[in-house]
C-alpha positions in Angstrom: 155.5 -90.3 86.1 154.1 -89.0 89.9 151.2 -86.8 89.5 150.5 -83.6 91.6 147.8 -81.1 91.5 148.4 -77.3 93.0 144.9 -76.3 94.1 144.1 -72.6 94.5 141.2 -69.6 94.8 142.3 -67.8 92.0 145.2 -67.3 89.7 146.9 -64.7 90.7 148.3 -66.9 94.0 150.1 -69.1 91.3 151.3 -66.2 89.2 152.7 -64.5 92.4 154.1 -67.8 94.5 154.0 -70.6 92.4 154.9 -70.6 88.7 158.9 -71.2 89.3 158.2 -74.2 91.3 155.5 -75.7 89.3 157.9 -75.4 85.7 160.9 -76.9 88.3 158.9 -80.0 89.1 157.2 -80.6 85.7 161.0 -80.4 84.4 161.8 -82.7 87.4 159.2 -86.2 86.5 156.1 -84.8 87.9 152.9 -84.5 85.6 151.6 -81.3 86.8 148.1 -80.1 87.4 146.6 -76.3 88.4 143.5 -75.7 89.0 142.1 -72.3 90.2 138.7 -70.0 89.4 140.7 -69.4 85.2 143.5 -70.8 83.8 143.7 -67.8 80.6 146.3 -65.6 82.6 148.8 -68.7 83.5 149.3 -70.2 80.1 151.7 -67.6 79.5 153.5 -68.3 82.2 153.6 -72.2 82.9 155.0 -74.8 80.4 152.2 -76.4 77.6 152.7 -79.4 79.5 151.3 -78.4 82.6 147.0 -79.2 82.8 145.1 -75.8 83.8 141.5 -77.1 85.0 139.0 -74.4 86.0 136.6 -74.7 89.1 134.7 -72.3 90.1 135.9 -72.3 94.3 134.3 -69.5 95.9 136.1 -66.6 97.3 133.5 -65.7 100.4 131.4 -67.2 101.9 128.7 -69.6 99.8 127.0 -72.8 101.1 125.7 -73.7 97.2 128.8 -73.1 95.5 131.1 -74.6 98.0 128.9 -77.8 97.8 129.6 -77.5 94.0 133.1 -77.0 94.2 134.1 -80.0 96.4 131.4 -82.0 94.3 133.2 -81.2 91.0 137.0 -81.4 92.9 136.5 -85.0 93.7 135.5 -86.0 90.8 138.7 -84.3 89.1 140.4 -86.0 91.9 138.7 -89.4 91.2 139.3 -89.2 87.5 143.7 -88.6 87.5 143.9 -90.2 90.9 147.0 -87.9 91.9 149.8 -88.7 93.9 149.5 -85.9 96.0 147.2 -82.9 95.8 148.6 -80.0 97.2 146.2 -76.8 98.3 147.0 -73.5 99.4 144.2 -70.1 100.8 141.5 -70.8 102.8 138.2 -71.9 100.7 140.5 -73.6 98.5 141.9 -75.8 101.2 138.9 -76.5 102.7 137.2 -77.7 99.5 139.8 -79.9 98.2 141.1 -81.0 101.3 137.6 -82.6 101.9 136.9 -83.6 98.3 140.6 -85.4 98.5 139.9 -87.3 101.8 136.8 -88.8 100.0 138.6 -89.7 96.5 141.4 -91.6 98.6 144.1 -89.5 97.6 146.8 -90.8 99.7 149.0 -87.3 100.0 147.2 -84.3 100.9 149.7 -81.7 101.2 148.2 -78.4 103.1 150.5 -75.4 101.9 149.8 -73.1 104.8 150.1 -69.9 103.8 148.6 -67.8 107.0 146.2 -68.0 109.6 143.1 -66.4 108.3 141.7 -66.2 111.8 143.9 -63.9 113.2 142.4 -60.4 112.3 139.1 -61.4 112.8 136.7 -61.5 116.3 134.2 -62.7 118.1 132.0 -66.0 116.4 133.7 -65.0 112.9 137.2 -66.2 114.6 135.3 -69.2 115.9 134.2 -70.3 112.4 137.6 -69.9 110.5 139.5 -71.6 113.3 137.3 -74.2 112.9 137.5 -74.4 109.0 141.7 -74.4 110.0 141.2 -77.4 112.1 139.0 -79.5 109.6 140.9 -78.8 107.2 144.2 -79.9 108.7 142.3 -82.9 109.6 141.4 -84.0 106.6 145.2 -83.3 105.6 148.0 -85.8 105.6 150.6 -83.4 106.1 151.1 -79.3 106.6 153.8 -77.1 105.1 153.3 -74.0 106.9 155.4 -71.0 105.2 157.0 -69.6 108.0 158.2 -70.9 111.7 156.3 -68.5 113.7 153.2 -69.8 112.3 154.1 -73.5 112.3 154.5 -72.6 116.4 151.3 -70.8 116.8 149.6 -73.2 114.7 150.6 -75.6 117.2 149.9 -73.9 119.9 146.6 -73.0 119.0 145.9 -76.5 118.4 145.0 -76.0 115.0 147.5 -79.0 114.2 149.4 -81.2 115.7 153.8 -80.8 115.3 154.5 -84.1 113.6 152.4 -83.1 110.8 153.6 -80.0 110.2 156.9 -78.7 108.7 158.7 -75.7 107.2 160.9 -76.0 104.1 164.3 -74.8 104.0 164.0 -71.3 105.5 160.0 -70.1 104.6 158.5 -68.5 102.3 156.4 -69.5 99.7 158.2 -68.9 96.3 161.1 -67.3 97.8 162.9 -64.5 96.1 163.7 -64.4 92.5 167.1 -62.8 92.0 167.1 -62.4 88.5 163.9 -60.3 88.7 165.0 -58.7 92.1 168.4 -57.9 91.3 170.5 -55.1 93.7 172.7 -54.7 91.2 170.2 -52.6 89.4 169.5 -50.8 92.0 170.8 -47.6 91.0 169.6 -47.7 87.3 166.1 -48.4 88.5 165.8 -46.1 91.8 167.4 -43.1 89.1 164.8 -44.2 86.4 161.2 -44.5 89.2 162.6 -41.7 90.8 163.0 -39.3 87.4 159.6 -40.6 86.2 157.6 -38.8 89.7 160.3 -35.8 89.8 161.7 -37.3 92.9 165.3 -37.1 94.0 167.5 -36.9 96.7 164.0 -37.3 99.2 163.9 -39.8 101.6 161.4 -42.6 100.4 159.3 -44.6 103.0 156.9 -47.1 101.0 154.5 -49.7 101.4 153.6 -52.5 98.7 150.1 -54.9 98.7 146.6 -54.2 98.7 145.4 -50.7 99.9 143.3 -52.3 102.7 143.5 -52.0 106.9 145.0 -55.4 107.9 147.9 -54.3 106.4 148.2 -51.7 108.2 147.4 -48.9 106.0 145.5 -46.5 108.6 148.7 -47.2 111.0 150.9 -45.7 107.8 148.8 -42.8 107.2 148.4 -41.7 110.6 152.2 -41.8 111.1 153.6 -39.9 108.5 150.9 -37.6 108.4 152.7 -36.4 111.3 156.0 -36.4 109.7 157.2 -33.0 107.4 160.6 -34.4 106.3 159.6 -37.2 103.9 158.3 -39.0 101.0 155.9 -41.6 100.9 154.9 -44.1 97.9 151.8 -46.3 98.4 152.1 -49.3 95.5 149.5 -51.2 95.1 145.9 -52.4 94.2 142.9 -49.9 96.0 140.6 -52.6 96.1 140.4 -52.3 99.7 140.4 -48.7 100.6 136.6 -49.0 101.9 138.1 -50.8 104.9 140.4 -47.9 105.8 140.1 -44.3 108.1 138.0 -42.6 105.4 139.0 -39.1 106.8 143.0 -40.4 106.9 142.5 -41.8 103.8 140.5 -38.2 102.3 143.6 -36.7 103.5 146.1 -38.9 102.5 145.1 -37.9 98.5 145.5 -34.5 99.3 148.8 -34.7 100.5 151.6 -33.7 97.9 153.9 -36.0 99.8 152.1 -39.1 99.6 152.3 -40.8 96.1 149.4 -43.5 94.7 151.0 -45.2 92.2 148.5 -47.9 91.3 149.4 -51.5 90.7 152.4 -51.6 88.8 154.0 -54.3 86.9 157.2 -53.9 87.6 157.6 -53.8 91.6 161.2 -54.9 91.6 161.9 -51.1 90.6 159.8 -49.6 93.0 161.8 -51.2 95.4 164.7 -50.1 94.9 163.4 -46.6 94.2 162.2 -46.1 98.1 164.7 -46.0 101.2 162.5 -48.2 103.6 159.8 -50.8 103.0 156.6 -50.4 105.4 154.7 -53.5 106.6 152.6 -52.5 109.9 150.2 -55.7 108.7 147.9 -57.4 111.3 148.6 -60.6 109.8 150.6 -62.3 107.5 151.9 -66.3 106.8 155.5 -64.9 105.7 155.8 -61.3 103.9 157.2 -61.8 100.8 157.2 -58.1 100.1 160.0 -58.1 102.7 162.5 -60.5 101.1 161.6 -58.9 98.0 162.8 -55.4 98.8 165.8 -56.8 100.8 166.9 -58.5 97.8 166.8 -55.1 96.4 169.0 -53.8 99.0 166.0 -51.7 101.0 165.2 -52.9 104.4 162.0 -52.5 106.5 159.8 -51.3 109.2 157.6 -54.5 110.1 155.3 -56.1 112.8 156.1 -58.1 115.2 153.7 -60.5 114.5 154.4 -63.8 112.8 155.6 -64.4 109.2 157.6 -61.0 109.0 159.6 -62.1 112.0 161.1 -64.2 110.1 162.0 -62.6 107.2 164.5 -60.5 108.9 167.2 -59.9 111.5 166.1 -57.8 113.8 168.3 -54.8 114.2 170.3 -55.6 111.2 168.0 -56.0 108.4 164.4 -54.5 109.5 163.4 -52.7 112.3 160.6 -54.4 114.6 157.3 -52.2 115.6 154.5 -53.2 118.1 151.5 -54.4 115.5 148.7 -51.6 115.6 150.4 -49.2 117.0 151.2 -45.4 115.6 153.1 -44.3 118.2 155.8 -47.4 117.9 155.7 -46.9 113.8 156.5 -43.4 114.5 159.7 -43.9 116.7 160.8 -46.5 114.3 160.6 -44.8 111.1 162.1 -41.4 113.0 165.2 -43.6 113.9 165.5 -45.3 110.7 166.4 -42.4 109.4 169.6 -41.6 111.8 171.1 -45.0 111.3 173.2 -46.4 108.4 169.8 -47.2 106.3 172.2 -48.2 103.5 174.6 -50.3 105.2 170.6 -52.4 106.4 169.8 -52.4 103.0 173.1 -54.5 102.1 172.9 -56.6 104.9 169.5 -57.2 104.0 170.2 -57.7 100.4 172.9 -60.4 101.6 170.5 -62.4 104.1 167.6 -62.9 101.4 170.5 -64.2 99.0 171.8 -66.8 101.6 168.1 -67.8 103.3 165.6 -67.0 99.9 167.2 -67.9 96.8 164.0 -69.3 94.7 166.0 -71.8 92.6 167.2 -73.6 96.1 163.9 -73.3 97.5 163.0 -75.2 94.3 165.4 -78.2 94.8 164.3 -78.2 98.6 160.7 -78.4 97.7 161.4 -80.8 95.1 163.2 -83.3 97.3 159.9 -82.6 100.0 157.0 -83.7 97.2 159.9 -86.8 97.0 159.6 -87.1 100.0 156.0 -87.2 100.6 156.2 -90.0 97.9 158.1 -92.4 100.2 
């Protein structure tokens, strides 16, 4: 039996990208291995016979416990001599990748899931482009989630193009369509929109982290200047010390704007609002975006890459300049005037044909083959 190890920051990127693919190929002859920062949340969700190791892999920036974590990597690595070790986010990728090299791993599969670099300036852009090229180095091979950043990759000279690939279509995990089924969509959108004494409004929303790269301040300041609307903001608040504290002040006061918190079941929430918002500075794909088309609810996005090609311009989204109010504005004014619906089944129709997680499954299971020779 072929052994591969998924190495990642923290748990939650397994529990949100990984877990379907990792029960596919332990069901498909591979003896799988996770390790991450704790293993208690997955056991749940992966099969007994997956391994869960724990390593502590920092999350910022730590010369001692970075030393540590590649230290105690390779000798993981050394001890089930994988065939291929897999890593996805940053620090986690730059630890194992190195630890990896040294324990003679012979496949070292970098899951490239976004360029870190991009929203940062200056010598901080410097550093992380440099951590990107070492450790795609260091890598035997790149799987970067989404066309547009395979090309900038590239042309950034972060990597070279015969080492890099996309499979199938992008993404990560794809779309689950159990979980994200349209079919529901009026049972759920009736029973979310019931629960907050919402009805026939029109619902613009945003889901991820409450933080400015993903363009938070951009969504405030626009429909703050908008009267004939709803807005829902789902997600964790973790990072509203990084937005427009004064936009952000007013945002709570606003009857029309709607906190909801993390919430567990997101597939609902989509269907609830009329058009997803995703003004982000960065992003390797946008899984939010296939998400809520599988749901039937198209979006407002950047044009930026990884949410560029979640879409069809036009017919399933609506394309804004990144960082910039006055484009957000126009498009979520127009969205409005067009045959939102009619997106939203389109939309709903190209994450089915290009997303479907049990394809992307078999596609990434005929890859790891692949890799094996």
């Amino acid at each position: 039996m072929r052994k591969i190890c998924y190495v990642v920051t923290v748990p939650g990127t397994i529990r949100a990208f990984f877990v379907s693919q990792l029960n596919y190929l332990n069901e498909n002859g591979f003896d799988v291995t996770v390790i991450c920062s704790s293993g208690n949340e997955l056991k749940e969700l992966l099969d007994e016979k997956i391994r869960i190791i724990t390593v502590d892999i920092p999350r910022g920036i730590s010369l001692l416990k970075t030393v540590n974590a590649i230290k105690r990597l390779y000798h993981i690595f050394k001890k089930y001599n994988f065939d291929i070790v897999q890593y996805s986010t940053s620090n986690a990728t730059f630890c194992a990748s190195i630890a990896a090299k040294y324990a003679k791993i012979k496949s070292r599969n970098y899951h490239l899931m976004g360029l870190r670099y991009l929203s940062v300036h200056g010598i901080g852009k410097k550093i992380l482009k440099l951590v990107e090229k070492i450790s795609c180095e260091l890598s035997t091979s790149i799987e970067c989630v989404s066309k547009s950043n395979l090309e900038l990759g590239i042309n950034d000279k972060i990597f070279k193009r015969n080492k890099a690939v996309v499979v199938w279509n992008g993404s990560t995990g794809g779309v689950d369509l159990k979980r994200f089924d349209v079919d529901k969509r009026s049972e759920y959108r009736n029973e979310i929109r019931s629960n907050y004494g919402l009805h026939d409004d029109f619902i613009f929303g945003f889901v991820g982290r409450i933080t400015r790269d993903k363009g938070v301040n951009e969504i405030l300041e626009a429909f703050l200047q908008m009267e004939t609307s709803k807005l829902m903001m789902i997600g964790s608040a973790e990072g509203t010390q990084t937005l427009n504290q004064e936009l952000y002040r007013q945002s709570l006061s606003n009857p029309n704007i709607i906190y909801t918190g993390k919430v567990p079941d997101v597939e609902k929430y989509f269907a609830t609002i009329d058009v997803l918002l995703l003004p982000s500075y960065r992003e390797g794909f946008g899984n939010v975006i296939i998400e809520a088309a599988a749901m039937g609810t198209p979006a407002i996005v950047s044009d930026i890459p990884g949410p560029i090609d979640a879409i069809q311009s036009g017919v399933t989204a609506l394309v804004i300049e990144c960082q910039s109010v006055q484009s957000l504005i126009e498009k979520m004014n127009k969205i409005q005037l067009l045959d939102y619906v009619e997106m939203g089944r389109r939309a709903s129709e190209f994450a089915k044909q290009k997303f479907d997680s049990e394809l992307l499954c078999e596609k990434i299971l005929e890859r790891k083959k692949g890799l094996l020779g």
